[in-house]
C-alpha atoms as an extended CHARMM CRD file, in Angstrom:
* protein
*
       232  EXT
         1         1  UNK       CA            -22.6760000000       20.1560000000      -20.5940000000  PROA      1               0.0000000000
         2         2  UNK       CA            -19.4780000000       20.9080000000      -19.4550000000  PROA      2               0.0000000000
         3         3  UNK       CA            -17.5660000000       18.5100000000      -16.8770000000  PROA      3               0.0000000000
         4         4  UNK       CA            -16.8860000000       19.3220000000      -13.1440000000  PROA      4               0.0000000000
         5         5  UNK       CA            -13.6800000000       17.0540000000      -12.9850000000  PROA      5               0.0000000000
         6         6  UNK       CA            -12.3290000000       15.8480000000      -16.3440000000  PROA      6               0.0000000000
         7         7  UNK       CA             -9.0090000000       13.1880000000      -15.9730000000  PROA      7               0.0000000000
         8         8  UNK       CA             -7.1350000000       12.2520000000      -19.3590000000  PROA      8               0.0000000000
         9         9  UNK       CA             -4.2080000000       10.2540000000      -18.9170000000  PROA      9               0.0000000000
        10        10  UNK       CA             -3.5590000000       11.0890000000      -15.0770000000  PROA      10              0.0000000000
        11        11  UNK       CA             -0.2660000000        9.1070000000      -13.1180000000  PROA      11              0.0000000000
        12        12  UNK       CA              0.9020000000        9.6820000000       -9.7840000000  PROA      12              0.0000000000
        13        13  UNK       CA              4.0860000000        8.4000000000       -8.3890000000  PROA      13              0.0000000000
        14        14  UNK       CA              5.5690000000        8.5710000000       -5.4940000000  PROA      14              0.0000000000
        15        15  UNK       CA              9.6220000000        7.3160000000       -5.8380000000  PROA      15              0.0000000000
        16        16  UNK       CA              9.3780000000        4.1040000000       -7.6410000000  PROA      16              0.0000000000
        17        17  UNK       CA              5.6270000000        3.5280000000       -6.5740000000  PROA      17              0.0000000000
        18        18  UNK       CA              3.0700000000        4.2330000000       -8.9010000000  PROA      18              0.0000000000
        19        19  UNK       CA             -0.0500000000        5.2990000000       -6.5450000000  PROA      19              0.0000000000
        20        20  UNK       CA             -2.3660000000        6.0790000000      -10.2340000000  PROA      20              0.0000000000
        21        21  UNK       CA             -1.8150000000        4.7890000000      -13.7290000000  PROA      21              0.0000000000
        22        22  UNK       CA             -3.1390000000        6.3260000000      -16.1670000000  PROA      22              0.0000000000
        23        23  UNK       CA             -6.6900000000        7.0250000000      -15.1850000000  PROA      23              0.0000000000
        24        24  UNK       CA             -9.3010000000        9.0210000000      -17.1960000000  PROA      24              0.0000000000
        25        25  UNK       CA            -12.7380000000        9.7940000000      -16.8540000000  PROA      25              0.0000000000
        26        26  UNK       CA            -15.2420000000       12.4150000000      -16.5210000000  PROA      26              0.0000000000
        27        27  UNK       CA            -17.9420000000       13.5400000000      -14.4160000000  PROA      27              0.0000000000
        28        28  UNK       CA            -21.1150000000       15.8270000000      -14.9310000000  PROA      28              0.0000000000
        29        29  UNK       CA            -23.4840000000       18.0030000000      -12.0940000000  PROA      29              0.0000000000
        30        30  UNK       CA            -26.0290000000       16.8380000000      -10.2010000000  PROA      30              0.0000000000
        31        31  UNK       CA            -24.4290000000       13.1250000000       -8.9780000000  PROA      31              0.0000000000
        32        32  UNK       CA            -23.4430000000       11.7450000000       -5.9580000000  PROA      32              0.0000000000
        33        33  UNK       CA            -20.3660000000        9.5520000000       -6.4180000000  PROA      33              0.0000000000
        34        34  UNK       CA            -18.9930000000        7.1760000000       -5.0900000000  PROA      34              0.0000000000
        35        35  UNK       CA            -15.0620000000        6.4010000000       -5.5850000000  PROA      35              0.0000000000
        36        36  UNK       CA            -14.6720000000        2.8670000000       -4.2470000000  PROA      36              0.0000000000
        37        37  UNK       CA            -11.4720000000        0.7960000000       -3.5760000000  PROA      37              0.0000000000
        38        38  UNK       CA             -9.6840000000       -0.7710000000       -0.9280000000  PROA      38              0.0000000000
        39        39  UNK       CA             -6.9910000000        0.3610000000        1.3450000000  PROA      39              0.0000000000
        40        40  UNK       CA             -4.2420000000        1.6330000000       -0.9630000000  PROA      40              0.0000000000
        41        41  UNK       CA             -5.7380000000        1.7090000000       -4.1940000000  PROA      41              0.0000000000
        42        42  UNK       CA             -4.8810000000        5.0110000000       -5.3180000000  PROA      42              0.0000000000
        43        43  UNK       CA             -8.4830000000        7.0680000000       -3.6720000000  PROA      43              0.0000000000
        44        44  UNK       CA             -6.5120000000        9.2470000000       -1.6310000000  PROA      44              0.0000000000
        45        45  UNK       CA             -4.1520000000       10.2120000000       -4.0280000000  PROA      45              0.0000000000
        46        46  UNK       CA             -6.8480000000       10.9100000000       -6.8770000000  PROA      46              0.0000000000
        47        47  UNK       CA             -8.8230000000       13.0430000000       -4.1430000000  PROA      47              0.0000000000
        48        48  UNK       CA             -5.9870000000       14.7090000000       -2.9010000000  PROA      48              0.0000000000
        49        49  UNK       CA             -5.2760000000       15.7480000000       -6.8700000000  PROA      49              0.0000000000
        50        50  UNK       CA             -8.8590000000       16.7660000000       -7.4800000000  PROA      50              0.0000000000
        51        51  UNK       CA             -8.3190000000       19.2160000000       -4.7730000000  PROA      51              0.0000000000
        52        52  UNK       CA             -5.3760000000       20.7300000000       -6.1010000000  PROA      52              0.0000000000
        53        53  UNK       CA             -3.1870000000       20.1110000000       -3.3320000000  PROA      53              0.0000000000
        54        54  UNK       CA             -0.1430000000       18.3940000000       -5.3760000000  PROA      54              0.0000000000
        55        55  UNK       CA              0.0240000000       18.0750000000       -9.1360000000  PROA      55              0.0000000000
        56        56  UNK       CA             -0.3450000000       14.6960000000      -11.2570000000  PROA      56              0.0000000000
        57        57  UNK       CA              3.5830000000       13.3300000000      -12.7010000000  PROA      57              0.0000000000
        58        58  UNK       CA              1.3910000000       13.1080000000      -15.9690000000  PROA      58              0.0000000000
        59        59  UNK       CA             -1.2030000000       14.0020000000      -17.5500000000  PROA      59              0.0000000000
        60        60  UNK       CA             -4.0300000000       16.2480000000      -17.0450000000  PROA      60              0.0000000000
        61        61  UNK       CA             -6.4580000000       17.4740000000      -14.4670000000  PROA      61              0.0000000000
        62        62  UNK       CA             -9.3790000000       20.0200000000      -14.9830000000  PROA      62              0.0000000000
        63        63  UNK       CA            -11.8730000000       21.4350000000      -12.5530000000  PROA      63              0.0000000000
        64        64  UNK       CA            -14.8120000000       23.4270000000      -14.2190000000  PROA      64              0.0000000000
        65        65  UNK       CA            -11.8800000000       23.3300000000      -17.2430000000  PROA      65              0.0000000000
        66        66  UNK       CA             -9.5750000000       24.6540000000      -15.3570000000  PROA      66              0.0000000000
        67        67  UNK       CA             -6.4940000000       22.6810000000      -14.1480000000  PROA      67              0.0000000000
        68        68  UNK       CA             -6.1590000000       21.8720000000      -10.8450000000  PROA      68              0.0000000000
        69        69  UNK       CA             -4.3300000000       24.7690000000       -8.8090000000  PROA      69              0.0000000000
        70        70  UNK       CA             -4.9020000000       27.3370000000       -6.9220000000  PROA      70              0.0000000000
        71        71  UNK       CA             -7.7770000000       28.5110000000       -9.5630000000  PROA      71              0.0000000000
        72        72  UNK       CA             -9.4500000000       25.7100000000       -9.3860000000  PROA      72              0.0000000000
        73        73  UNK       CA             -9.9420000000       25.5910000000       -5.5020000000  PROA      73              0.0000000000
        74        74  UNK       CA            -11.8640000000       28.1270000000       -5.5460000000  PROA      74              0.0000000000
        75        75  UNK       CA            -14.7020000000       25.7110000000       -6.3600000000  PROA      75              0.0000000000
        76        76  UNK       CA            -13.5710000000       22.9740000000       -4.5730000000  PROA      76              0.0000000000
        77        77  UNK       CA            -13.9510000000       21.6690000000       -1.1920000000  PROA      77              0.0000000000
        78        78  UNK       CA            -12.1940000000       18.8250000000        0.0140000000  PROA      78              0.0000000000
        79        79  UNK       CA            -12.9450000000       17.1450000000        3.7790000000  PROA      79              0.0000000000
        80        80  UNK       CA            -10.1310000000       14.8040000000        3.8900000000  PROA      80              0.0000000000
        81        81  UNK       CA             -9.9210000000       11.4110000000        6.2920000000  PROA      81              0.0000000000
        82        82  UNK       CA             -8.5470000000       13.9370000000        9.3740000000  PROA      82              0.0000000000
        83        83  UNK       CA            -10.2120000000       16.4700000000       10.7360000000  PROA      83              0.0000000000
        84        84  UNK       CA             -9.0180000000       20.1750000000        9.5770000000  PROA      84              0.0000000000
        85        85  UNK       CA            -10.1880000000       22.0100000000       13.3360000000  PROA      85              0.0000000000
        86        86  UNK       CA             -8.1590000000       22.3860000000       15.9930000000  PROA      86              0.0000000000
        87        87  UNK       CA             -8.2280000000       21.1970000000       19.5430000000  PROA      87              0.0000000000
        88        88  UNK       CA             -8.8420000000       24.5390000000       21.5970000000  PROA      88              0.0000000000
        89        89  UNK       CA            -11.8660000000       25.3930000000       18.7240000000  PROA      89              0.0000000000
        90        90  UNK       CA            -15.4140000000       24.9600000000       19.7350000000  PROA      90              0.0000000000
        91        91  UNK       CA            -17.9050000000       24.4280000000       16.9830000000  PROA      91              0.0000000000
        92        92  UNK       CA            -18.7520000000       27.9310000000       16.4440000000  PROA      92              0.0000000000
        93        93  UNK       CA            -15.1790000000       28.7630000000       16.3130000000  PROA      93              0.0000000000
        94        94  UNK       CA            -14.7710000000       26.1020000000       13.4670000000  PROA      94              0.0000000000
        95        95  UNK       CA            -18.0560000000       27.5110000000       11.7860000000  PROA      95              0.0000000000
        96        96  UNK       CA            -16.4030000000       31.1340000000       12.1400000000  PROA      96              0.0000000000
        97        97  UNK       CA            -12.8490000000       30.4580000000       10.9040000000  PROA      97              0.0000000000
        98        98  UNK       CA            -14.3330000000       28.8160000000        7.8670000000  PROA      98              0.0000000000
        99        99  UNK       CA            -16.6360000000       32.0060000000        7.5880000000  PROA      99              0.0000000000
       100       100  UNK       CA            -13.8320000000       34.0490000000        7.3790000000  PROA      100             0.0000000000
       101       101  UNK       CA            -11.6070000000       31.9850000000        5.3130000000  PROA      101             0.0000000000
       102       102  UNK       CA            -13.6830000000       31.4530000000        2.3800000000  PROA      102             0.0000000000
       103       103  UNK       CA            -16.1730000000       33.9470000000        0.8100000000  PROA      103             0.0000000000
       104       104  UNK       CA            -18.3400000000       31.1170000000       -0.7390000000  PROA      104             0.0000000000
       105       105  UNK       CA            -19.5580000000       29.8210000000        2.9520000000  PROA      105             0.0000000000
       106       106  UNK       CA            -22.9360000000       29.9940000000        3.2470000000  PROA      106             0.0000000000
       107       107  UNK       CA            -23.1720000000       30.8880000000        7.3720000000  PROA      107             0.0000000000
       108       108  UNK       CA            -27.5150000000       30.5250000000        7.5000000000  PROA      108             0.0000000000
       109       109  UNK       CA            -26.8760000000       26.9220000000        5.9460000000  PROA      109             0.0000000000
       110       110  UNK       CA            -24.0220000000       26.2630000000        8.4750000000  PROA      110             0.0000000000
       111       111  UNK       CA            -26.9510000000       27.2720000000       10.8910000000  PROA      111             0.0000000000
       112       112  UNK       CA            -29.2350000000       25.1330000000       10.0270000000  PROA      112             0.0000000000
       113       113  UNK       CA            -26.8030000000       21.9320000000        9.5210000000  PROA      113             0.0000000000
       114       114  UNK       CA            -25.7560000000       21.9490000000       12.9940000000  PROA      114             0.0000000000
       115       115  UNK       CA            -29.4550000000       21.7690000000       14.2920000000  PROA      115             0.0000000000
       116       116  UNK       CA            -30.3390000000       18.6420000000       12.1310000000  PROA      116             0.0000000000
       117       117  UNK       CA            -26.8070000000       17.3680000000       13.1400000000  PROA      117             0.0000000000
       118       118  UNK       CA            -27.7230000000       17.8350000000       16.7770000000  PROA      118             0.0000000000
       119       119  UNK       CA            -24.0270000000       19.9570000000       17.4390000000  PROA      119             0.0000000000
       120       120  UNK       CA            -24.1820000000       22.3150000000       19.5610000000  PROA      120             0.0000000000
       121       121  UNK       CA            -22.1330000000       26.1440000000       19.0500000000  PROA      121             0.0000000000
       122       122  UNK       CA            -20.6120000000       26.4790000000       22.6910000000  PROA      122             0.0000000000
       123       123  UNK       CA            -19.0740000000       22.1350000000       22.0440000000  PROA      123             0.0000000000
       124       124  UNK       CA            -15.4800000000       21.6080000000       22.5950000000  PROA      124             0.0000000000
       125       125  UNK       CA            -14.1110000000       20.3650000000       19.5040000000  PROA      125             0.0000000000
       126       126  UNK       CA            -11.8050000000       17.9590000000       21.7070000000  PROA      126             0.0000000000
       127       127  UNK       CA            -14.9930000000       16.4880000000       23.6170000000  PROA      127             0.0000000000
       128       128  UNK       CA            -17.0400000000       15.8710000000       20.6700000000  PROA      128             0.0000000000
       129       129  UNK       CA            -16.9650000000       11.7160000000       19.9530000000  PROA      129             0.0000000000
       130       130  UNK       CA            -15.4610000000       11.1070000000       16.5630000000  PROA      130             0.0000000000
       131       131  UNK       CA            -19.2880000000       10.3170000000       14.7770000000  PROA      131             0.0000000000
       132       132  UNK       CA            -19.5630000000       13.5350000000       15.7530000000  PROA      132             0.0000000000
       133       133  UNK       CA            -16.4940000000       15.2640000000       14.5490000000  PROA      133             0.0000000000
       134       134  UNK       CA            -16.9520000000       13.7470000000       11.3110000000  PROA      134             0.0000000000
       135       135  UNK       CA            -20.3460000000       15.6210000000       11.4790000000  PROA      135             0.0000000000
       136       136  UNK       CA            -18.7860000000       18.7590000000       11.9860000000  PROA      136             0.0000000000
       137       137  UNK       CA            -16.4040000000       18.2130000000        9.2560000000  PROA      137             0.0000000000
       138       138  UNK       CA            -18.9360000000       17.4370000000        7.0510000000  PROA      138             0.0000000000
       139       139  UNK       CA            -20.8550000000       20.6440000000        7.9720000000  PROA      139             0.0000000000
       140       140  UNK       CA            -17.8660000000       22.2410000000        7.3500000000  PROA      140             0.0000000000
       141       141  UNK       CA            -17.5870000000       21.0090000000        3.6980000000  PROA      141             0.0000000000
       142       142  UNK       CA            -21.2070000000       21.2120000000        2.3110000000  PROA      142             0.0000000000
       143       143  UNK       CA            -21.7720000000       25.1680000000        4.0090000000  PROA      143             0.0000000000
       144       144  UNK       CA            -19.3040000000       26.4410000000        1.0160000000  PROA      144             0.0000000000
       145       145  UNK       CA            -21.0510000000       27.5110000000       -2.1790000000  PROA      145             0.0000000000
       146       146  UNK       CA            -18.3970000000       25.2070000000       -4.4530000000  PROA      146             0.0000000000
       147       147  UNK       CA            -18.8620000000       23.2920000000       -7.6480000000  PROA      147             0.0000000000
       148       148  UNK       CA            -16.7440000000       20.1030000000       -6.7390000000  PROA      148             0.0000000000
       149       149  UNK       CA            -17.6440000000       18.4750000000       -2.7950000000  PROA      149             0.0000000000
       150       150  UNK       CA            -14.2010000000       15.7160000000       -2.4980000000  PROA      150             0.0000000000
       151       151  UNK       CA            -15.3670000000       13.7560000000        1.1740000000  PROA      151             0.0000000000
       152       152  UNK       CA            -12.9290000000       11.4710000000        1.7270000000  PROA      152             0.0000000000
       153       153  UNK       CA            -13.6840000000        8.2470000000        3.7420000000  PROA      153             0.0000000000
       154       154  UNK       CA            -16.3120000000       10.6760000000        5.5650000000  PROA      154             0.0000000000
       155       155  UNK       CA            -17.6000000000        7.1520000000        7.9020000000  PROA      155             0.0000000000
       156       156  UNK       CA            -14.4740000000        5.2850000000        8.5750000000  PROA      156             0.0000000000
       157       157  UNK       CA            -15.0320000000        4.3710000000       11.8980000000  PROA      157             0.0000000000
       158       158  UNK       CA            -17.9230000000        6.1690000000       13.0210000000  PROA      158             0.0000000000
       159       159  UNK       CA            -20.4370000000        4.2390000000       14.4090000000  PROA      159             0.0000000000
       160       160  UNK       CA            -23.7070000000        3.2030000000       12.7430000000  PROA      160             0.0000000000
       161       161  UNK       CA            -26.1540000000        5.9620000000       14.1570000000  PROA      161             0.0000000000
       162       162  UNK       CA            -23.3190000000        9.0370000000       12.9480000000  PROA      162             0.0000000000
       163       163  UNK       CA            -23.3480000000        7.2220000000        9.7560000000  PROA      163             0.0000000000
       164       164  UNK       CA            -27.2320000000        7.2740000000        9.2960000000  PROA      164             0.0000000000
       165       165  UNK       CA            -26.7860000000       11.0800000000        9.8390000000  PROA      165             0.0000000000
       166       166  UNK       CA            -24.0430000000       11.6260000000        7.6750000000  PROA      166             0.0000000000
       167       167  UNK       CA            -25.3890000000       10.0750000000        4.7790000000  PROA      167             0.0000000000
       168       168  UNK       CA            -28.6270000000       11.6560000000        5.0780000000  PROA      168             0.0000000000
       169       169  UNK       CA            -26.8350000000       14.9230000000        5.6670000000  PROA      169             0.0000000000
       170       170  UNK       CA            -25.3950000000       14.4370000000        2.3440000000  PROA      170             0.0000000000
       171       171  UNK       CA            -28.2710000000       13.3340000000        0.4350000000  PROA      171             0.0000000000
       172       172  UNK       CA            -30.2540000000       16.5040000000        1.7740000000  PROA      172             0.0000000000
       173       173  UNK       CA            -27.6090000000       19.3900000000        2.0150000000  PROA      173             0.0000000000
       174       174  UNK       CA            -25.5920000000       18.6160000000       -0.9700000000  PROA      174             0.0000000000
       175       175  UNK       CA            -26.3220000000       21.2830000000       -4.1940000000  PROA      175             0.0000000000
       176       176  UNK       CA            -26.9190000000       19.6790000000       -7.3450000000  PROA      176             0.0000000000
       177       177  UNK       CA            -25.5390000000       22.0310000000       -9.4240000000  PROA      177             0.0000000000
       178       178  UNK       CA            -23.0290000000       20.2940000000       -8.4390000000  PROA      178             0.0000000000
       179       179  UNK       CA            -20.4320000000       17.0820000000       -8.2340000000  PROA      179             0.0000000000
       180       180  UNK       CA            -19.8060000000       15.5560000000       -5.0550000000  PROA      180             0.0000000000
       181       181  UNK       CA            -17.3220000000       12.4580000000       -4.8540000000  PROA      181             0.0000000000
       182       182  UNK       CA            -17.2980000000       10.3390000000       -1.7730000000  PROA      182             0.0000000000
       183       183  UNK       CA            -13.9390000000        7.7750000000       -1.5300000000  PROA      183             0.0000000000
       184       184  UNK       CA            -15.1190000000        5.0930000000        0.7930000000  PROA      184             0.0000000000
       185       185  UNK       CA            -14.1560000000        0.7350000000        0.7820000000  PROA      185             0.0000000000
       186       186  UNK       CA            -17.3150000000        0.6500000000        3.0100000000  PROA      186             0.0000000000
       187       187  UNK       CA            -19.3810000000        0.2130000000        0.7680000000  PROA      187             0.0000000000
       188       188  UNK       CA            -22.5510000000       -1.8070000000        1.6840000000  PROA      188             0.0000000000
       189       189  UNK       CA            -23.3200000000        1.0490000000        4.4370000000  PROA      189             0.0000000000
       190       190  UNK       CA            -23.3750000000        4.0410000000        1.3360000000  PROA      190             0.0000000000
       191       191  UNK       CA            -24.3730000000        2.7690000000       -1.5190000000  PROA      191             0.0000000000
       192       192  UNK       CA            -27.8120000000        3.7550000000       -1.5710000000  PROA      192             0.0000000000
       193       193  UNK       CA            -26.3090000000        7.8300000000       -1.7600000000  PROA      193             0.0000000000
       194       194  UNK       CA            -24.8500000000        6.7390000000       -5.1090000000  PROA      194             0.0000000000
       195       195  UNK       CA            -26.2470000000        8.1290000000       -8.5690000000  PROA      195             0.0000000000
       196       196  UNK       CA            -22.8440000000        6.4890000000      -10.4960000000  PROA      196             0.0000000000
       197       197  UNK       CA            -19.5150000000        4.9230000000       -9.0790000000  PROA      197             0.0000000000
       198       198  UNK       CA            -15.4630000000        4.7400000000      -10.1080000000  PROA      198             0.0000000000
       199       199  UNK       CA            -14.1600000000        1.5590000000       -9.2230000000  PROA      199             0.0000000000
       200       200  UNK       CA            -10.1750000000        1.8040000000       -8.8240000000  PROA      200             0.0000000000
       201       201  UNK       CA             -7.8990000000       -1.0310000000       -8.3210000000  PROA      201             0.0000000000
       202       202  UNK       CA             -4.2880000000       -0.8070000000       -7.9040000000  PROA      202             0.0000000000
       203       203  UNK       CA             -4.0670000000        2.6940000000       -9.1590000000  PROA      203             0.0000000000
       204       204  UNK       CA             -5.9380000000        1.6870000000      -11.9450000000  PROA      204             0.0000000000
       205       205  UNK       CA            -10.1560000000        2.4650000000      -12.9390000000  PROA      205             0.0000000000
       206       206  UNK       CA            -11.1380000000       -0.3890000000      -13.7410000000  PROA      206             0.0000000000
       207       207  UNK       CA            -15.4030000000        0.4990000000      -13.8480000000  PROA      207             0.0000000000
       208       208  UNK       CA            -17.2020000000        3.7970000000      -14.3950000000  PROA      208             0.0000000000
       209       209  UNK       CA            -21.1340000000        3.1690000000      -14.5480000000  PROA      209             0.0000000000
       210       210  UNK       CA            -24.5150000000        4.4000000000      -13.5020000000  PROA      210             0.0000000000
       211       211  UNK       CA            -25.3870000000        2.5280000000      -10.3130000000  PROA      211             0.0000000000
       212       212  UNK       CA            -28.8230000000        1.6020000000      -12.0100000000  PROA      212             0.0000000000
       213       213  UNK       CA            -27.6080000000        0.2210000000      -14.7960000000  PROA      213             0.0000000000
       214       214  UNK       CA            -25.6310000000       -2.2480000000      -12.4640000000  PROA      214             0.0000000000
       215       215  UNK       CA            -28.6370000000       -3.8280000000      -10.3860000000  PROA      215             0.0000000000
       216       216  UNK       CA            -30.5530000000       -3.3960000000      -13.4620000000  PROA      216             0.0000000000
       217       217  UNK       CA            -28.5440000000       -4.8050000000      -16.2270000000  PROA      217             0.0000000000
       218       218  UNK       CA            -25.9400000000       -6.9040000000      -13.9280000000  PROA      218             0.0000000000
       219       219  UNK       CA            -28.7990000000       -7.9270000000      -11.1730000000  PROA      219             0.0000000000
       220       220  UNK       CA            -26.3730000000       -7.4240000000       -8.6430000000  PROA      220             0.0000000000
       221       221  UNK       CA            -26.0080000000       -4.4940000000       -5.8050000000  PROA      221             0.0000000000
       222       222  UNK       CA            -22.5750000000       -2.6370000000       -6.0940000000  PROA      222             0.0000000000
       223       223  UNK       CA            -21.0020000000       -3.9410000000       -2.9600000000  PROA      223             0.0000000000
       224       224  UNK       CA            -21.4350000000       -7.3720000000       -4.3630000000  PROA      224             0.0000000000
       225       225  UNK       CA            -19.6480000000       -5.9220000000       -7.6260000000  PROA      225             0.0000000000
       226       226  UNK       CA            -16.8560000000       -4.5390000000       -5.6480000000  PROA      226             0.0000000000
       227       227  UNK       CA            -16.3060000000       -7.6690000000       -3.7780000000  PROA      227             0.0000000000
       228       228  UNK       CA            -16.2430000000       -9.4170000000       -7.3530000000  PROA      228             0.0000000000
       229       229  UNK       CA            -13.7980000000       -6.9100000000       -8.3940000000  PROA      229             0.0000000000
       230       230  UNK       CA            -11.8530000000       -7.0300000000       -5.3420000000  PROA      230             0.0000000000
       231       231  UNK       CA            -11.6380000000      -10.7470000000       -4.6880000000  PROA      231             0.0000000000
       232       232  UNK       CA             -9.5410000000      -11.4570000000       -7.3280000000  PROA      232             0.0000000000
C-alpha cells in the first residue's frame, strides 16, 4: 500500500533555529492521527510542510509520492489554527467561494455538514462565536474530495460543547480512503478520534505507534504518555 505522507530525513530552519530535525515517518489510509506536542514543538511547521506551503531545508517530503508542491495540493487540504473566511462572508458565501475554488468540493456534503453542525447559510461569518467558526472551518476542510485532511489545533479554545461536535464531525465525515492528521497539545479531550499518534518534541519524533498498542501493551492512555514524554 502506498503512503499518503512519507518524511525521510525532513529539517526545517528558520535563521539559526531549527523548528524540525530530522524527522521521518510514514503514514497509510484509513487513520485518524493525531500529531501531539506542546507549544513550539515543531507541529505547525511539519503541517504547514505537509501542505506544501514552504519547502523542507532538507530532506524529503511526498504526498501520494509526489513531493510536496503545488502537485501535491491538489490532494491536500489543510485548515490551519486561523480561520481562512473573511469578515463580510456569510456561511454560504464561504461554502460558495470554496465551491468555486476547488473542483474536488463536494457541495451536497457541505449541505449536509452544516445541518448536523447546526450553521446556518444566511450567518455572518463575523457574528458566529469562535466554537462555531472552527465548525465552519472544519466544514470547509472535510467537503473537498482530497487524499491528505492537515487540521491544525482544530479545538484550541473552543469550548467543550463545539468540541463534542467537532470531534464527532470528524469521526463521521472524514473519508477513509484517506489520511487525516490532527496537531493538537490538548490531548485528553481527542484522544478517543485517534487510530495511531506522532509524538514530537523539540523538533524531534520521538514516538510513532498504534494508539491500541499503547493502553494495551503500555496500560496507560496517551495523554498520560504525553505527559510522561513531556514532563521531562
Amino acid at each position: 500500500m502506498e503512503s499518503i505522507l512519507e518524511l525521510s530525513g525532513v529539517s526545517k530552519s528558520y535563521g539559526a533555529k531549527r523548528a524540525l530535525d530530522d524527522v521521518s515517518f510514514s503514514i497509510q489510509s484509513g487513520k485518524i492521527i493525531g500529531l501531539l506536542g506542546s507549544n513550539g514543538s515543531g507541529k505547525s511547521t511539519l503541517m504547514k510542510l505537509a501542505a506544501g506551503l514552504m519547502q523542507p531545508s532538507s530532506g524529503k517530503l511526498l504526498v501520494c509520492g509526489e513531493p510536496s508542491g503545488q502537485r501535491s495540493k491538489a490532494v491536500t487540504s489543510f485548515m490551519p489554527d486561523k480561520p481562512l473566511t473573511e469578515s463580510w462572508m456569510r456561511v454560504k458565501d464561504a461554502i460558495g467561494f470554496y465551491k468555486d475554488f476547488y473542483a474536488d468540493f463536494d457541495a451536497a456534503k457541505a449541505e449536509e455538514m452544516l445541518q448536523f453542525m447546526n450553521l446556518k447559510p444566511l450567518d455572518k461569518v463575523n457574528t458566529l462565536s469562535k466554537g462555531m467558526n472552527e465548525r465552519l472551518q472544519l466544514t470547509l476542510a472535510l467537503c473537498r474530495n482530497a487524499k491528505l485532511y492537515l487540521l491544525d489545533e482544530p479545538i484550541g479554545g473552543v469550548d467543550p460543547v463545539a468540541r463534542e461536535k467537532i470531534l464527532d464531525a470528524i469521526v463521521k465525515y472524514y473519508n477513509e480512503d484517506s489520511c487525516l492528521i490532527v496537531s493538537t497539545h490538548l490531548v485528553r479531550d481527542i484522544e478517543r478520534i485517534f487510530d495511531e499518534v506522532l509524538l514530537i518534541k523539540n523538533g524531534k519524533l520521538v514516538l510513532q505507534e498504534e494508539v491500541e498498542t499503547i493502553r494495551f501493551s503500555q496500560g496507560k492512555s496517551v495523554d498520560e504518555l504525553f505527559k510522561e514524554v513531556f514532563a521531562e
